[in-house]
C-alpha positions in Angstrom: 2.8 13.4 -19.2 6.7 14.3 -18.3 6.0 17.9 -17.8 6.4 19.2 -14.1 5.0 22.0 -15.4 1.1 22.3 -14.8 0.2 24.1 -17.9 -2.1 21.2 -19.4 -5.8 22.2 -19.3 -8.8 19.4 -19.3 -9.3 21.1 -22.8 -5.9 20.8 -24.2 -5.8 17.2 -22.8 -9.6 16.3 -24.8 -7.5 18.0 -27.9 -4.4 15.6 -28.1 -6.9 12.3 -27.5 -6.6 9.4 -30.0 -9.3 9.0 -32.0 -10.7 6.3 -30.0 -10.4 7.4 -26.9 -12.9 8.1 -24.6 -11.2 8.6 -21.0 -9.5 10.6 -19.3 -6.7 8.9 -17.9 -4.9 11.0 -14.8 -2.7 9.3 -12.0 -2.9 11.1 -8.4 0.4 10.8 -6.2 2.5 12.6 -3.1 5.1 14.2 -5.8 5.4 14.8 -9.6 8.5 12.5 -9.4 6.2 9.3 -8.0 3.6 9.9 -10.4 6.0 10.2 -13.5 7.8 6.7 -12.3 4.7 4.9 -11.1 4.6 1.5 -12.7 0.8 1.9 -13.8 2.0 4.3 -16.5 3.6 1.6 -18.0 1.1 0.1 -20.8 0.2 3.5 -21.2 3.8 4.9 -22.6 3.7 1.9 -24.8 0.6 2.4 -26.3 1.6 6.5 -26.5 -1.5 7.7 -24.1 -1.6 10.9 -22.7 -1.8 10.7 -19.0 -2.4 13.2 -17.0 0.1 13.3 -13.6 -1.7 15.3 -11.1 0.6 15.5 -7.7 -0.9 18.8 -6.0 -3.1 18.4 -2.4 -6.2 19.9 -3.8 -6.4 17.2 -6.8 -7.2 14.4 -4.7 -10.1 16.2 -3.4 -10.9 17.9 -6.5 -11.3 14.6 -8.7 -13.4 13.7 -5.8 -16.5 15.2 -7.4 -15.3 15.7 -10.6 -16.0 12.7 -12.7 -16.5 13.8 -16.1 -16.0 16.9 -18.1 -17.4 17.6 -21.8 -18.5 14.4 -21.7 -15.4 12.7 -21.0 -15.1 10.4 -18.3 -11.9 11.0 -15.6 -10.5 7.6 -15.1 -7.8 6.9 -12.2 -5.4 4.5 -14.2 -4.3 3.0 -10.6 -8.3 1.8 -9.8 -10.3 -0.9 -10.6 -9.7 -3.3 -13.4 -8.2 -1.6 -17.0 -10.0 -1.9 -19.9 -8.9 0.6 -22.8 -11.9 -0.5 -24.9 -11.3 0.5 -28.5 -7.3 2.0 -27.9 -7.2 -1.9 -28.1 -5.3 -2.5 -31.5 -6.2 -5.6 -33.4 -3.2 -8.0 -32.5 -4.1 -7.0 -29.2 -7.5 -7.9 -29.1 -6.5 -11.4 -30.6 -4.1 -11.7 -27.8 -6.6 -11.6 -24.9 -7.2 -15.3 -25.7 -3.7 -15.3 -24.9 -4.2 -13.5 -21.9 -6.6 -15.6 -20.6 -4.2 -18.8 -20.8 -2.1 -16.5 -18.9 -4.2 -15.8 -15.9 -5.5 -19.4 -15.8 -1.8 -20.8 -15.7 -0.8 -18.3 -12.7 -4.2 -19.6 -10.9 -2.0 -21.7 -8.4 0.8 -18.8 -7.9 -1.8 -16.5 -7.3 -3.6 -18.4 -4.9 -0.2 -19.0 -2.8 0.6 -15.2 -2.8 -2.6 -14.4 -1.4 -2.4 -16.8 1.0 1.1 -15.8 2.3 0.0 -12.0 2.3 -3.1 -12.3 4.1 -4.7 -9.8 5.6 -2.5 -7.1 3.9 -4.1 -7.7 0.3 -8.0 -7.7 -0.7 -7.0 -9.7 -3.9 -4.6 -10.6 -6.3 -4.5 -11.3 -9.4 -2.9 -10.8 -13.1 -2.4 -7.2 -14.3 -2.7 -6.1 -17.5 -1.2 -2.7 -17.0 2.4 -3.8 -16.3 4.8 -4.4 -18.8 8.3 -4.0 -16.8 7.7 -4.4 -13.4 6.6 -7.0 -11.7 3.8 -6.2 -9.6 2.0 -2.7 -8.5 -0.7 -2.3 -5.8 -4.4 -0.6 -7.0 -7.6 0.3 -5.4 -10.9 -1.4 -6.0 -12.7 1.0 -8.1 -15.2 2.1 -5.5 -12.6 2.2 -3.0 -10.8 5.4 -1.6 -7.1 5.9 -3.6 -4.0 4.8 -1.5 -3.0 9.2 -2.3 -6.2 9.9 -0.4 -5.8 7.7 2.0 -2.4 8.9 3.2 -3.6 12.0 3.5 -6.6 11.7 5.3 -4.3 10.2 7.7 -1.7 12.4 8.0 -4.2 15.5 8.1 -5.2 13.2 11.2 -8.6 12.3 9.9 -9.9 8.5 10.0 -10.4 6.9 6.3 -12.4 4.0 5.7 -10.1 0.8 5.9 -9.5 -0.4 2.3 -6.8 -3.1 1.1 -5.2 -2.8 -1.9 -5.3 -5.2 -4.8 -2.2 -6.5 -6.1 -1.5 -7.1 -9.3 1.1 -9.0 -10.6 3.1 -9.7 -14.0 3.6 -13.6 -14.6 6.6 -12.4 -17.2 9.1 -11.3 -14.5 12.1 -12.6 -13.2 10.8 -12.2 -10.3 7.2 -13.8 -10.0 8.9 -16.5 -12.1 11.5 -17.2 -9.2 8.7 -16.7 -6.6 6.4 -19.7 -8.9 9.6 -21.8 -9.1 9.9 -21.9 -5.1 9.0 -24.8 -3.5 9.7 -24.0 0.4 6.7 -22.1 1.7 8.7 -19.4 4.3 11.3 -18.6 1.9 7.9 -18.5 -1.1 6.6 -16.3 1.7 9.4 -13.8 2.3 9.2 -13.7 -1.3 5.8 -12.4 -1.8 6.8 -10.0 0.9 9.7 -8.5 -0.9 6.9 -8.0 -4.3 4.4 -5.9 -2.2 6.4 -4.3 -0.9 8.5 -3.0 -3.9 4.5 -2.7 -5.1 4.2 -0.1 -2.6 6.4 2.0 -4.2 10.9 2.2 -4.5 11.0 2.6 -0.9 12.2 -0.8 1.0 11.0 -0.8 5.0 12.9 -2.9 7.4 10.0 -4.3 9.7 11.0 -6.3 12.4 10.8 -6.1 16.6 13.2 -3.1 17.4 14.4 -2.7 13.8 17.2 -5.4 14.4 19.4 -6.1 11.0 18.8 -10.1 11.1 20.3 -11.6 8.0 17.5 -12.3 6.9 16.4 -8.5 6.8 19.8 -7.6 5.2 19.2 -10.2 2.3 16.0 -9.2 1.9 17.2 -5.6 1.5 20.2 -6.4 -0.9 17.7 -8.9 -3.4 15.1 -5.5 -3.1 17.9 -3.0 -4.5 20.2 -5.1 -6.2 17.9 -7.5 -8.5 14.3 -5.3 -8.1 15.5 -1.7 -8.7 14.4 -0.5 -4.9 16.2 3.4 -5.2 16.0 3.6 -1.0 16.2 1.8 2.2 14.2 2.9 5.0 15.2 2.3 8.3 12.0 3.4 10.4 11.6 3.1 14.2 8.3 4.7 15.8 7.9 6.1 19.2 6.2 4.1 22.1 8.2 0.7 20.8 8.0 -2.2 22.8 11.1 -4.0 21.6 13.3 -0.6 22.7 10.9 0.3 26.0 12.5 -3.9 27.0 15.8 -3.1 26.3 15.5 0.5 28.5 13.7 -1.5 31.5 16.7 -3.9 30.7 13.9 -6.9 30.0 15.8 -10.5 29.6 13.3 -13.3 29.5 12.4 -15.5 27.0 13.4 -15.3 22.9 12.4 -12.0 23.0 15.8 -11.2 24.7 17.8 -12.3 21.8 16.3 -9.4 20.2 16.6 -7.1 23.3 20.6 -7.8 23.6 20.7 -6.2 20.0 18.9 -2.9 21.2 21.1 -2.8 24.3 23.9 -1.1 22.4 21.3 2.3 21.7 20.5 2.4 25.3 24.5 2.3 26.4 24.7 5.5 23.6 22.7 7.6 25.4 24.9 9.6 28.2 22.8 12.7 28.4 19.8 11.6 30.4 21.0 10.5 34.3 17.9 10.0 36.0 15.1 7.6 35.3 16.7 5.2 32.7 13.7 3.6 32.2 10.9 3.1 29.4 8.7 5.4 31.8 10.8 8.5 30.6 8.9 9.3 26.8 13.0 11.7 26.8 14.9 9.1 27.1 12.7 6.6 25.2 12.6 8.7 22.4 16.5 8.9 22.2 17.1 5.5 22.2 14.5 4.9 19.8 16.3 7.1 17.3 20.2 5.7 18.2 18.8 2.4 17.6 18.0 3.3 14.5 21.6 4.6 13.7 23.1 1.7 15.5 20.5 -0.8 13.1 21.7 1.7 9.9 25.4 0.9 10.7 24.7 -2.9 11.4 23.3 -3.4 7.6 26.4 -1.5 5.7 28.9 -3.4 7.7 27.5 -6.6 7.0 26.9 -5.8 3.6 29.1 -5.6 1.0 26.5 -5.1 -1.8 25.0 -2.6 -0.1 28.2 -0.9 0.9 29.3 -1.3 -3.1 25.8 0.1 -4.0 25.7 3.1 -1.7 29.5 4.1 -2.9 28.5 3.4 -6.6 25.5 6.0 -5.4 23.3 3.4 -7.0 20.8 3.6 -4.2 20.1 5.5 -0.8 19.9 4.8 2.5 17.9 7.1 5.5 17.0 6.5 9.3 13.9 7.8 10.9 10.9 8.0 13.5 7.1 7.1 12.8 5.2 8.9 15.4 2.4 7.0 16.4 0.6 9.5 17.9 0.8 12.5 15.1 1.6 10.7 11.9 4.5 12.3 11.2 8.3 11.0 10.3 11.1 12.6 11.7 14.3 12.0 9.3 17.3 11.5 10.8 19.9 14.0 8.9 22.8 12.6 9.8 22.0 9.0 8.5 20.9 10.6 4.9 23.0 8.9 2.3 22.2 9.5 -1.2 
């Protein structure tokens, strides 16, 4: 399963299977690299099954129709609920019990996470897949994957809306300080920082204009200091509203606190002379992107662990643009530190 090489055939895989086993496990992702450290392989390297990392476009669509071969069911280890049936040793299987006084003990905690996520989750609930992280995100089982889905989306094809489920591993520093906190906004920023190092190492600032608030800088140092997150993401998107205020130089209300911050960006740009105003998709689009330098700059100045983490090359930091329109993310080169 740690082989970038694809030299594994369906009938070598059937070949190497434990004796019990009756599925074949695969995992679908963007890149070899994501699918060799997603979190869902985890009970599966400790048990020693064989899974099958498939990271190739044509997979997706492949596994698609092809559900079973020689008899052998394919089985997505990141959908629907796991059950590995008779790879279940005996200890294990007297441990469910266990189990069980597990998920009814993180009834309340689970209950508070879905309430602070919302709309973002379909569910949560108690994996049984993880064994070091603390949480990961899945598909219902009759649900499109979250691999498909991306690409539907950036082949610029609708995909039915699905939420993912997230699961999440009561044994963790983390869910452990997130069930010890009484204060419901900082119990909700918390559950915010879990999904979203379940969606993957990749930590997204997401605020009005990108602004690096202190509470998005501590956010970011907890997600790569104590939670492992490799980069920080610093992504504006074309057509924003916080950065179209600051060009049409917008003051009113508390939303101005926020526009003074993007102010700086729109004083960067010198090159366009004419028509400084949210009206020109040019200019907009340059400010959009110094902002994002200007935000990138703002969060290793007023961080010292991130400064010490970047030098230590312990994580990386890049800016970029979401276009709204295609799909696409333009990366900014010059903010690429690695």
């Amino acid at each position: 399963a740690d082989n970038d090489v694809q030299e594994v055939s369906l009938k070598d895989y059937i070949a190497r299977m434990q004796p019990e086993q009756e599925v074949i496990y695969y995992i679908t992702a963007d890149s070899f690299a994501a699918a060799q450290h997603s979190p869902h392989l985890e009970i599966f390297r400790k048990k020693g099954i064989e899974v099958l990392l498939m990271s190739d476009r044509v997979d997706e669509w492949l596994l698609s129709s092809l559900t079973e071969f020689e008899g052998k069911k394919l089985q997505s280890i990141a959908k629907g609920d796991l059950d590995l049936g008779k790879l279940e040793s005996e200890t294990e299987k007297e441990e469910k019990e266990i189990q069980k006084k597990i998920e009814e003990e993180a009834k309340t905690l689970v209950e508070r996470i879905k309430q602070a996520l919302g709309e973002q989750v379909k569910d949560v609930r108690v994996t049984h897949r993880l064994t070091d992280s603390p949480a990961c995100l899945v598909s219902d089982a009759q649900d499109l994957s979250g691999n498909l889905a991306r690409m539907l989306k950036a082949a610029g094809q609708s995909a039915p809306e699905a939420k993912p489920i997230l699961e999440i591993n009561p044994a963790h520093k983390l869910v452990k300080r997130l069930e010890n906190e009484s204060a419901d906004a900082v119990f909700s920023d918390l559950a915010l920082v879990l999904f979203d190092q379940a969606l993957g190492d990749v930590f997204s600032v997401r605020l009005a204009g990108n602004i690096a608030s202190d509470k998005v800088i501590g956010s970011l140092e907890f997600s790569s200091k104590y939670l492992g997150s490799k980069l920080i993401v610093v992504l504006g998107h074309s057509d924003c509203g916080a950065v179209k205020a600051a060009c049409d130089n917008f003051r009113e209300g508390h939303i101005g606190e926020i526009i003074n911050l993007i102010r700086p960006a729109v004083r960067m740009e010198k090159t366009t002379l004419e028509n400084r105003s949210s009206t020109n998709e040019v200019f907009l689009d340059k400010v959009c992107a110094l902002n994002v330098r200007v935000q990138i700059n703002e969060i290793i100045h007023s961080s010292d662990i991130i400064q010490d983490m970047l030098a230590a090359k312990q994580i990386g930091m890049v800016g970029g643009v979401y276009n709204l329109a295609t799909g696409e993310v333009s990366f900014l080169a010059d903010t690429l530190m690695l």
